[in-house]
C-alpha positions as CSV (number, residue, x, y, z in Angstrom):
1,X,-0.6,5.6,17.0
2,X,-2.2,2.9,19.1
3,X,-1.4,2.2,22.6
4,X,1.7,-0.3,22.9
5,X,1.0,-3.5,24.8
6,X,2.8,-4.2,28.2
7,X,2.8,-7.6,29.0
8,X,4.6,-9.0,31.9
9,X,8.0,-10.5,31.6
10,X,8.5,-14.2,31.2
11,X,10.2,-17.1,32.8
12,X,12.7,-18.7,31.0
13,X,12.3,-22.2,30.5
14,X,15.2,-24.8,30.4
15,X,13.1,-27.6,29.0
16,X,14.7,-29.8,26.6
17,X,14.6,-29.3,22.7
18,X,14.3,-32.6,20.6
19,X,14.4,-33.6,17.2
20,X,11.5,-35.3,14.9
21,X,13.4,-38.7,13.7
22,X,12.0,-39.6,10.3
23,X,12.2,-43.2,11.4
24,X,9.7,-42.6,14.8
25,X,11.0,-41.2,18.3
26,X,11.9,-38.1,19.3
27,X,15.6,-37.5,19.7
28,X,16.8,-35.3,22.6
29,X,19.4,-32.3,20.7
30,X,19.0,-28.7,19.1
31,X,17.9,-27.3,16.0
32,X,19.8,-27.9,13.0
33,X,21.9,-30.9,11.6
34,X,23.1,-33.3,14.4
35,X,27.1,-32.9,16.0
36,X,27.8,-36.1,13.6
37,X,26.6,-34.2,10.7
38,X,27.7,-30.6,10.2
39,X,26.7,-28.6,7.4
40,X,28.5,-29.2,4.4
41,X,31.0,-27.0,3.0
42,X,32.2,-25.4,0.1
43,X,35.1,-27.6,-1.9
44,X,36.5,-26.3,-5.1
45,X,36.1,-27.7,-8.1
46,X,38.0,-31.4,-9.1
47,X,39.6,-32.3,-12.5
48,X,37.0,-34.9,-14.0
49,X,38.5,-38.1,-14.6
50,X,38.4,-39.7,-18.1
51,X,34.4,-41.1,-18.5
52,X,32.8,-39.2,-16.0
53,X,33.5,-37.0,-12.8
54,X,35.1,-37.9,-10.0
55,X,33.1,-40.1,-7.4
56,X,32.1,-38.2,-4.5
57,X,33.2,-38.2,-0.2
58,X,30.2,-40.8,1.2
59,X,31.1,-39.0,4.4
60,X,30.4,-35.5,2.9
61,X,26.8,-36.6,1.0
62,X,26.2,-38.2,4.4
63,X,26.5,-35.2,6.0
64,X,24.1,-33.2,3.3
65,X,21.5,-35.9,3.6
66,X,21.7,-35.9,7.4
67,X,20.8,-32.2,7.5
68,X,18.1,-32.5,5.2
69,X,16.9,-35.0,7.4
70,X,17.0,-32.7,10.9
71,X,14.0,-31.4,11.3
72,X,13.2,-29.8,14.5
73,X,11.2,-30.4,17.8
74,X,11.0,-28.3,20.8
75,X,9.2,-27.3,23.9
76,X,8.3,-23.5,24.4
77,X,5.9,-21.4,26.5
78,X,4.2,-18.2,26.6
79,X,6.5,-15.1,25.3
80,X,6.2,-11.7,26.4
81,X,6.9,-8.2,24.5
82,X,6.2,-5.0,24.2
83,X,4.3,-3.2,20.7
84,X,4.7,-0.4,19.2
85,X,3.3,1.7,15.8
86,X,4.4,3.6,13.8
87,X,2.8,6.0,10.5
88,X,5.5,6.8,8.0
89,X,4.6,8.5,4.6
90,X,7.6,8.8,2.8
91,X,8.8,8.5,-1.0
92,X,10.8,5.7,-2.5
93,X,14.2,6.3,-3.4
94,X,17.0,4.5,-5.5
95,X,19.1,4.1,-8.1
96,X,18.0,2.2,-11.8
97,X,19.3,-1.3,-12.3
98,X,20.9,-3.1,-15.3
99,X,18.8,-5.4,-17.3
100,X,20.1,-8.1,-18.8
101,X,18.9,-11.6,-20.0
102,X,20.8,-14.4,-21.7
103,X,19.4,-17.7,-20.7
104,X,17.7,-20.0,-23.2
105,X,14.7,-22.7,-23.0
106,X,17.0,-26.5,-23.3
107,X,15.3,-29.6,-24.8
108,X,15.1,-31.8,-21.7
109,X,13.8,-35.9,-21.2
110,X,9.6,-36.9,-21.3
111,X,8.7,-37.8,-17.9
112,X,9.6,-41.3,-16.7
113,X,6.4,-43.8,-18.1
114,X,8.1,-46.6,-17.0
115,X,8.7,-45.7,-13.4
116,X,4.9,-44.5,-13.0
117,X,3.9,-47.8,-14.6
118,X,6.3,-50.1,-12.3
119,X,4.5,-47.9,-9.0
120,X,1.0,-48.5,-10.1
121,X,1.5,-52.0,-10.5
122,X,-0.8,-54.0,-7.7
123,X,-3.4,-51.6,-6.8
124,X,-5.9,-51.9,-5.2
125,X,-9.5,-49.9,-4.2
126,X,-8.6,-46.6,-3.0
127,X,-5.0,-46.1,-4.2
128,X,-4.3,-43.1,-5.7
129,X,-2.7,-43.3,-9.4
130,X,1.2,-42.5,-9.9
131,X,0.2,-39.8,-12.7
132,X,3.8,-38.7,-13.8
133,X,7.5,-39.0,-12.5
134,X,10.5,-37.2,-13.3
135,X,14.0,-38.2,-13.0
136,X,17.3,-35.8,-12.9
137,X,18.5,-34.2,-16.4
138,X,20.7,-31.3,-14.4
139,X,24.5,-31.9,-14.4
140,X,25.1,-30.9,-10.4
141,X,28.2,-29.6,-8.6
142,X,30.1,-32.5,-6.7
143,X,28.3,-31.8,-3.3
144,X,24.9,-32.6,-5.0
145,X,22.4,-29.5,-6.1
146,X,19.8,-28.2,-3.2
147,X,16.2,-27.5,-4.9
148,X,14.4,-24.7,-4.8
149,X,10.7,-23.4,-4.6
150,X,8.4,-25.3,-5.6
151,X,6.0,-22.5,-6.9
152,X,3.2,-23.4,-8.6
153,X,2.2,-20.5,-11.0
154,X,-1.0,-21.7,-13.1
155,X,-0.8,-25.0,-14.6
156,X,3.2,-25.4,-14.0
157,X,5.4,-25.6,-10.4
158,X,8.4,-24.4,-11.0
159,X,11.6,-24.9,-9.0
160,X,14.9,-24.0,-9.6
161,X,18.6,-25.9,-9.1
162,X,22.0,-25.0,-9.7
163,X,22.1,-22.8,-12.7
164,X,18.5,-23.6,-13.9
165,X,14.8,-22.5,-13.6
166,X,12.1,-25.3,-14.9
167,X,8.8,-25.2,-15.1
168,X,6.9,-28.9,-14.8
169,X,3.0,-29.4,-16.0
170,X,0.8,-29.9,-13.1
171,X,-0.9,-32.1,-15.4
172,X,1.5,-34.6,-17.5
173,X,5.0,-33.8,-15.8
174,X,6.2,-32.3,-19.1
175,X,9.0,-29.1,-19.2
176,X,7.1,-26.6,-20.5
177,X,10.2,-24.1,-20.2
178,X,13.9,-24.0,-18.6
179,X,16.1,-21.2,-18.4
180,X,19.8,-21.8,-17.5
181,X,21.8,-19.1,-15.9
182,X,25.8,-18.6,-16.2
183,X,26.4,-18.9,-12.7
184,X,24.3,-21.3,-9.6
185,X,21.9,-20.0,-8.1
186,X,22.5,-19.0,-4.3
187,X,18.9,-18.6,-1.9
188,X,15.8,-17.7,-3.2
189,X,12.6,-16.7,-1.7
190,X,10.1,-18.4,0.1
191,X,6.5,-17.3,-1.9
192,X,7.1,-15.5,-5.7
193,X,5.0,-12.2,-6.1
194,X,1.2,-11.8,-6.5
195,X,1.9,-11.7,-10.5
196,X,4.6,-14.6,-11.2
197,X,7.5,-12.9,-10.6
198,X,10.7,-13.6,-8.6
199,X,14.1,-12.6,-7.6
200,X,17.3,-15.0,-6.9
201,X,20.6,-14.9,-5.4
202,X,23.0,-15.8,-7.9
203,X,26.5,-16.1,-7.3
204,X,29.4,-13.8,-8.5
205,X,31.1,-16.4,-10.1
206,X,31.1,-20.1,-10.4
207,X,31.6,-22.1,-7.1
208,X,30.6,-18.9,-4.9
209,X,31.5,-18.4,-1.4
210,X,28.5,-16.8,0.1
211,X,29.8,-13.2,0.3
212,X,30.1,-13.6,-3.6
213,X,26.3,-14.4,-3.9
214,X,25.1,-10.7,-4.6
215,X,23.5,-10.7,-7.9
216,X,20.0,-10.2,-8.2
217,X,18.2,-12.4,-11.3
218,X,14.3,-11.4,-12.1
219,X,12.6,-14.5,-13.2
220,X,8.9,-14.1,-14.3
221,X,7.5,-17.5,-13.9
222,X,4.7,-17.2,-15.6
223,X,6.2,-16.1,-18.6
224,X,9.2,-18.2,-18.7
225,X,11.8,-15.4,-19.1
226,X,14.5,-13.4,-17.5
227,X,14.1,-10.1,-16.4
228,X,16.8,-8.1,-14.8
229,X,19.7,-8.0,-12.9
230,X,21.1,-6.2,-9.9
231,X,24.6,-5.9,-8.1
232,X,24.2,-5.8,-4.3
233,X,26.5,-3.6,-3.8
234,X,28.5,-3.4,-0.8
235,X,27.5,-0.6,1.5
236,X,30.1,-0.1,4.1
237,X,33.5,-2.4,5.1
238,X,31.7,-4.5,7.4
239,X,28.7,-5.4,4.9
240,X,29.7,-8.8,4.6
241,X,27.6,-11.7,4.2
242,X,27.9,-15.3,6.5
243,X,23.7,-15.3,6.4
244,X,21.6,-13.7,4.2
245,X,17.7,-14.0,2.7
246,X,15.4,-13.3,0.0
247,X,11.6,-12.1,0.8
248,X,9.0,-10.7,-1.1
249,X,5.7,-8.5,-0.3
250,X,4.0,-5.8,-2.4
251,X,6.3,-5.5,-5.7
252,X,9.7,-5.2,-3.5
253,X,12.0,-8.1,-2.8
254,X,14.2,-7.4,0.0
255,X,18.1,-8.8,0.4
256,X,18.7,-9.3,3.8
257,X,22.3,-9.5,6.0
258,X,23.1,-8.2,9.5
259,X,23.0,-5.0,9.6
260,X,22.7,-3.0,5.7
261,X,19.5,-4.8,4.3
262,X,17.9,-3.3,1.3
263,X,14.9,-3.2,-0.7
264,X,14.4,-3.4,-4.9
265,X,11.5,-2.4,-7.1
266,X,10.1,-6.3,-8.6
267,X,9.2,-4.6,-11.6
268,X,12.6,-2.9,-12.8
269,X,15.5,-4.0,-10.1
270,X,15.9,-0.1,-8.6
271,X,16.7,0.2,-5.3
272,X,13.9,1.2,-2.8
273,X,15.6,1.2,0.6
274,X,18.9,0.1,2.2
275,X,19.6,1.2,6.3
276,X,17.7,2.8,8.6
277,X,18.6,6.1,9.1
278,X,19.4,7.5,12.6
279,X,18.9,3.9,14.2
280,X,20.8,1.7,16.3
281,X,18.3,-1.1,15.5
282,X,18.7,-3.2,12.1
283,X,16.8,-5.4,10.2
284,X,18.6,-8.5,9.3
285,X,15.9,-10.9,7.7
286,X,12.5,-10.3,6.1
287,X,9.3,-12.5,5.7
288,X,6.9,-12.0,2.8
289,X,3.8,-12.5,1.2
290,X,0.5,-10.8,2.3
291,X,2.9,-8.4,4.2
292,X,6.8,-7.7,5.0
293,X,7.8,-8.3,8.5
294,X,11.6,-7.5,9.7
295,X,13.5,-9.2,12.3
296,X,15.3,-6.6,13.6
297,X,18.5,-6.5,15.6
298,X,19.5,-4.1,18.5
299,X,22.9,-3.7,20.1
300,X,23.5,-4.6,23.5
301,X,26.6,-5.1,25.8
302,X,25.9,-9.0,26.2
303,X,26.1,-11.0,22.6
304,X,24.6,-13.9,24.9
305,X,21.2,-11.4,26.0
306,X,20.7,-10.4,22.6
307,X,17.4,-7.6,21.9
308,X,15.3,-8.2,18.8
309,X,12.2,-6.3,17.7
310,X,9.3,-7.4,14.9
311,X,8.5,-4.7,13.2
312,X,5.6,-4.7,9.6
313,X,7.6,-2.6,7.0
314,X,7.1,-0.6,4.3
315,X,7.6,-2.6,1.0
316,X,8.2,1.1,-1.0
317,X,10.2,3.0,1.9
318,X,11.5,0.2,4.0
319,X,10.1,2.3,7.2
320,X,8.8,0.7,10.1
321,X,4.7,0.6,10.5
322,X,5.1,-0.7,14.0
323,X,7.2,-2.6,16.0
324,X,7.1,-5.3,18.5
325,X,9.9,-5.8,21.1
326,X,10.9,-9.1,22.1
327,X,12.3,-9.8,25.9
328,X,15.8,-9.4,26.1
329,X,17.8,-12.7,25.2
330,X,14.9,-14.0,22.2
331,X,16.5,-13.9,18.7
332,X,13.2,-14.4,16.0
333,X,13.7,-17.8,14.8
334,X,11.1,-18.1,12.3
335,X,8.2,-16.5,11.0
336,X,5.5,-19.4,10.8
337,X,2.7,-17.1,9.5
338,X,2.7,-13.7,7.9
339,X,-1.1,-13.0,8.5
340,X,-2.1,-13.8,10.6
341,X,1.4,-13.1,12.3
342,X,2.8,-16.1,14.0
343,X,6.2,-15.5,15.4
344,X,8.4,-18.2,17.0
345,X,11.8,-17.1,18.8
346,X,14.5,-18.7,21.1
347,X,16.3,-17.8,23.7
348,X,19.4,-19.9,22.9
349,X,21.5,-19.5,25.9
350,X,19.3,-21.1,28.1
351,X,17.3,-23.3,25.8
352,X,14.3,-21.7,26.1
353,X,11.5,-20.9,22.9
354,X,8.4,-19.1,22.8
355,X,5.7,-18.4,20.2
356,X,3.9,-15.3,19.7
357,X,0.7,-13.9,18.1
358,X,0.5,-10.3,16.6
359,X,-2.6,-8.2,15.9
360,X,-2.5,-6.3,12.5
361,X,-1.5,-3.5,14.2
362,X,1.6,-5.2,16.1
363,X,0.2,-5.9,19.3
364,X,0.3,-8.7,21.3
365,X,-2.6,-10.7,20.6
366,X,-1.7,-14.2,22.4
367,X,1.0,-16.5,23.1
368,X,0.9,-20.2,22.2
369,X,0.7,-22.4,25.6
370,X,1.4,-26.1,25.4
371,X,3.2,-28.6,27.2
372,X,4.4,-31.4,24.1
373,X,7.3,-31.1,22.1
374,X,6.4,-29.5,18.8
375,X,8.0,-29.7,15.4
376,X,7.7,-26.5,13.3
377,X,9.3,-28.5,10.8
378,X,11.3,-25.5,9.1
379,X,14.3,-26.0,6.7
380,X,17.2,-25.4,8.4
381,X,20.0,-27.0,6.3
382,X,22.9,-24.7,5.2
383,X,21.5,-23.4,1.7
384,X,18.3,-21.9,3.9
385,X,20.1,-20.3,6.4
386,X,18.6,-16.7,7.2
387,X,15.3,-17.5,5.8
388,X,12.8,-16.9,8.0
389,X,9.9,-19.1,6.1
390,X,10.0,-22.8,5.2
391,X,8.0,-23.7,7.9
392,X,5.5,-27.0,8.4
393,X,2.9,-24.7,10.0
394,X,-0.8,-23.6,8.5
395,X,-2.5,-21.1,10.2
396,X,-6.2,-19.7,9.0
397,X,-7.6,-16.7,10.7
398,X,-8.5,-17.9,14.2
399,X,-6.3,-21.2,14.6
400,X,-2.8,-22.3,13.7
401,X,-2.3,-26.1,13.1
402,X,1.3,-27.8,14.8
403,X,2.9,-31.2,14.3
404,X,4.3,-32.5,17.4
405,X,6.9,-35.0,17.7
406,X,6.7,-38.5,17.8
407,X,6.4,-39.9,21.5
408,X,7.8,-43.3,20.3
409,X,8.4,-45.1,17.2
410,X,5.6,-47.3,17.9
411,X,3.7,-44.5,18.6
412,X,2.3,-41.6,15.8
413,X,2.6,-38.0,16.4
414,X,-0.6,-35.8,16.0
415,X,-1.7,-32.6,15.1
416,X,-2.6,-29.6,17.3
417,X,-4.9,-27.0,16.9
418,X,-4.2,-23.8,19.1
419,X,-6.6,-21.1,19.0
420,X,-5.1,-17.4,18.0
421,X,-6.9,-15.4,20.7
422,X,-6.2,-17.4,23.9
423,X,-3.4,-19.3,22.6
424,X,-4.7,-22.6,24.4
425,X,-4.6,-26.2,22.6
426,X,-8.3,-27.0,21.4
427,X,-8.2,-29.8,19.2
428,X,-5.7,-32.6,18.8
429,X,-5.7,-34.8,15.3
430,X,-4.2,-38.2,15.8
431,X,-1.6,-39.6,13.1
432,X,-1.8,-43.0,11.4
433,X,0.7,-45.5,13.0
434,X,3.8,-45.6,10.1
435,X,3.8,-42.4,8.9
436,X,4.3,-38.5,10.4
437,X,1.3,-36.1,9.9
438,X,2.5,-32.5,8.8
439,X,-0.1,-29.6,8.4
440,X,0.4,-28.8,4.9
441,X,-2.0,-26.5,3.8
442,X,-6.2,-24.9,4.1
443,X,-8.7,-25.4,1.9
444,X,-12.1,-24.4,1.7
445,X,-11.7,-23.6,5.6
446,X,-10.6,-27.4,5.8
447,X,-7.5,-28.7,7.1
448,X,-5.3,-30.7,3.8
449,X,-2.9,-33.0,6.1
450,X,0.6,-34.9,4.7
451,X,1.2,-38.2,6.2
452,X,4.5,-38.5,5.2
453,X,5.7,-42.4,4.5
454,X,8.0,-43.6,6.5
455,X,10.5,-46.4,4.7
456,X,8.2,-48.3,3.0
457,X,5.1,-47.7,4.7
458,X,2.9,-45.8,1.6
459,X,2.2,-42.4,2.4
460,X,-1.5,-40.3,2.2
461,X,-3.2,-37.2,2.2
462,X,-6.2,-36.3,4.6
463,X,-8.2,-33.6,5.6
464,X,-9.7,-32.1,8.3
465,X,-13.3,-30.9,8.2
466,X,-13.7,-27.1,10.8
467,X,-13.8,-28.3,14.1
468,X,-13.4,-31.8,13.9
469,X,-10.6,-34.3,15.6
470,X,-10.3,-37.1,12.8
471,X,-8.6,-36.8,9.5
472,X,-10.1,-38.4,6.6
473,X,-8.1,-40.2,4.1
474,X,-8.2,-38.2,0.7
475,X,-5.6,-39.9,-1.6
476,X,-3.6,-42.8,-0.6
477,X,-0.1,-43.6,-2.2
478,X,0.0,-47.1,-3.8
479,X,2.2,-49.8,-1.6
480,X,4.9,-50.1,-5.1
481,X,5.3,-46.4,-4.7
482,X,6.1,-46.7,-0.6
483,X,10.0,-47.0,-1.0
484,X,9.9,-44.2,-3.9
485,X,8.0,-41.7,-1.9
486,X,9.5,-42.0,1.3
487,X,12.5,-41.2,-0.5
488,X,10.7,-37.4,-0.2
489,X,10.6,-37.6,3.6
490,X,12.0,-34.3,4.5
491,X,11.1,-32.6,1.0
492,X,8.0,-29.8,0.4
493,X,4.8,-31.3,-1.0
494,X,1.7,-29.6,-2.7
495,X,-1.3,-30.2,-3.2
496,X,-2.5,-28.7,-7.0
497,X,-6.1,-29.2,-8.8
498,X,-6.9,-32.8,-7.2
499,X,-2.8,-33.5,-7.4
500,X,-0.5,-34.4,-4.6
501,X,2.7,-34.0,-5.6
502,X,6.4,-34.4,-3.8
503,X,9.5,-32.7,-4.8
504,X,12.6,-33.7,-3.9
505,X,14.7,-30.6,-2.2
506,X,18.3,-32.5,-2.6
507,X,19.6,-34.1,-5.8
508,X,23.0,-35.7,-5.0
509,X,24.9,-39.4,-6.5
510,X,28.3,-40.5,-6.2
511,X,28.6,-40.2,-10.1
512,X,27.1,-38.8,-13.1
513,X,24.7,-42.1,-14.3
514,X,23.9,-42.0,-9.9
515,X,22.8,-38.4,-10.5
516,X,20.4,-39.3,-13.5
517,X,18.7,-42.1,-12.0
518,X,17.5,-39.5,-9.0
519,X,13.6,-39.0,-9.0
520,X,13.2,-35.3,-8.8
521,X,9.6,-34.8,-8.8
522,X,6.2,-37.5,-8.3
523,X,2.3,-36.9,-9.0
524,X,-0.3,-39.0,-7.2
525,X,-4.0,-38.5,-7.8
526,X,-7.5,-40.7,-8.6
């Protein structure tokens, strides 16, 4: 067991949260859509009338849009805790899951040759090529379909919408395979497993509330084919779901709700772990990949000074390795990095937020100091709540890389570099004026960099050589595709095999033909 960490408590802050505008300017407000925009919520179903389904609210797409659009900036300071380990050596245990598998590969649309010829007309030395667009070809509900993924596995990224699972070349655009499911598809998780695989949410029934959402679909991506299914069954009265999660790490995916998380086996749906025995303290939310990391509930007399742990799990027994206590009043907000571990968390009665560095073995190895307003730029619309990833922040094993937020429109918002150990800023990497730079991912121990467009202004991808404070322009969208691209504002990128390509996260028109003329996914390269 290693010697726990006491740092000294902190200071709340009251320093003001803001809000990265996609249109310049930071916006003084809170995490999540804005007052004017709420999350939208569940309607039921509507007759369709004679030639096509009935035209949607404005107001209600408004509001979806607008909370794709929030993304957040905030102000923070150094966070204090206290670390602890643990060894635990015990044996998995469960129950066998049903298999079953009945979806079917569809015949869907080439990829749109006319669009990519219309955006490469005009240009010029330097632009990067419009290789391939997509348009819609999924019938959505009436409140538009939310995307998920993308996960590139091989030579296709696949993402998943509604009651379907495609899989796009890298290369041409092409479906290489779809599967369609008998009921929508609810959350899924941030990163698929080491071999292809992955586990969704799927609702109960059609037009799910999200307490129905407890099916469990295996998809192995790289195959193209269903695997099994698992009932989340409820555990006790009160295991009901308002937020819940998917994560994966090490062959488990975990399901997790306040208070009766569990665990499955990847490779055959049977149940690993569910509740800690013996322990007032909870998990509630997971974060995969490399590792699995818990945010961990524990109860307290106030609901407004909340305590919350970190703790690395187990991905076979679900028992703690170590844990790391947060001060009293934090709530873990969202994991930005798994390993190394980069932890942010708020204290959201008095507005403060903090950032916090973990060594491998849970203790504190820095917090991050700076005195801007950063944008994490995490997902937070109402189809990712609970999910603890989705996060605009790359981290390599001595530095992690921040947006901050726009000080004016006429202004553009940088890059900062914080070093792991000390926590301190050590580098700052300006923007380009019309567009908002987003860390998006490493290379070769280089830093790839997103300038997303911003209304028509084209948009590119840089990078960032070790060390330095200048990004260099690596692929550059061509000015016809400015309007079409910026369209993907607020929507995950990649960057594949010498390919940049943006995928639209919301697919939503006031009618059916509205629907179909939505670009879903664009490739850019030389």
């Amino acid at each position: 067991m290693s010697t726990p960490q006491q740092p000294g408590p902190p200071a709340p802050t009251h320093g003001p949260y803001g809000r990265l505008n996609p249109y310049g300017g930071g916006q003084p407000g809170s995490y999540g859509p804005p007052p004017s925009a709420p999350p939208p919520t569940e309607q039921q179903p509507q007759a369709e009338p004679p030639g096509g389904r009935k035209r949607r609210t404005t107001a209600v797409i408004a509001a979806v849009v607008a909370a794709l659009l929030a993304v957040g900036g905030v102000t923070w300071y150094a966070l204090a805790g206290t670390g602890e380990r643990k060894d635990d050596k015990a044996s998995p245990s469960g129950s066998p899951a049903p298999v079953k598998s009945s979806a079917k590969p569809s015949g869907p649309p080439a990829p749109d040759a006319a669009a990519a010829a219309r955006y490469n007309t005009g240009r010029g030395p330097g632009d990067a090529s419009v290789l391939w667009v997509r348009k819609n070809d999924i019938d959505v509900p009436q409140l538009g379909g939310f995307v998920f993924g993308p996960w590139v596995e091989g030579d296709v990224v696949v993402t998943a919408m509604y009651r379907t699972v495609t899989a796009h070349s890298v290369k041409d655009g092409t479906v290489k395979w779809r599967l369609t499911l008998d009921t929508e598809i609810c959350k899924a998780p941030h990163l698929p497993s080491e071999d292809g695989k992955i586990a969704l949410a799927l609702g109960d029934k059609l037009h799910a509330e999200s307490d129905d959402c407890r099916r469990l679909q295996m998809v192995d991506l790289r195959a193209g084919k269903l695997g099994w299914q698992q009932k989340v069954a409820k555990e006790d009265t009160f295991d009901f779901m308002t937020q819940y999660s998917l994560a994966m790490s090490g062959g488990t995916v975990t399901f997790g709700r306040h208070g009766f998380s569990t665990g499955y086996r990847l490779s055959d749906g049977k149940k690993l772990f569910g509740r800690w025995d013996k322990s007032e303290c909870q998990p509630y939310a997971y974060a995969g990949g490399p590792k699995l990391v818990a945010a961990v509930s524990c109860p307290t007399s106030d609901a407004e000074k909340p305590q919350e742990e970190i703790h690395e799990v187990d991905p076979v027994t679900g028992k703690s390795r170590w844990k790391y206590r947060l001060p009293v009043g934090y709530r873990v907000d969202h994991v930005l990095s798994v390993r190394p571990l980069v932890v942010s968390a708020t204290y959201r009665a008095q507005g403060g937020h903090g950032i916090v560095v973990l060594n491998e073995d849970g203790t504190k190895r820095s917090s991050l100091q700076g005195d801007g307003q950063y944008a994490e730029g995490c997902a937070d619309e109402s189809t990712h709540d609970g999910n603890l990833q989705r996060c605009q922040v790359v981290a390599d094993d001595s530095t992690v890389y921040m947006a901050t937020v726009a000080p004016s429109k006429d202004k553009p918002n940088e890059i900062v570099a914080f070093d792991l150990d000390s926590g301190k800023v050590v580098r700052h990497i300006p923007g380009t004026p019309g567009r908002t730079a987003w860390p998006l991912r490493m290379e070769g121990g280089s830093l790839v960099v997103r300038m997303a467009a911003l209304l028509d202004e084209p948009g590119s991808l840089a990078t960032v050589a070790p060390g330095a404070t200048k990004a260099v322009e690596l692929l550059r969208v061509p000015p016809a595709a400015g309007r079409a691209a910026g369209r993907y504002y607020a929507s995950p990128a990649l960057y594949v095999d010498g390919r940049y390509i943006l995928v639209q996260s919301l697919i939503v028109g006031t009618t059916d033909d509205e629907e179909r003329e939505k670009e879903t996914l664009m490739a850019f390269g030389k």
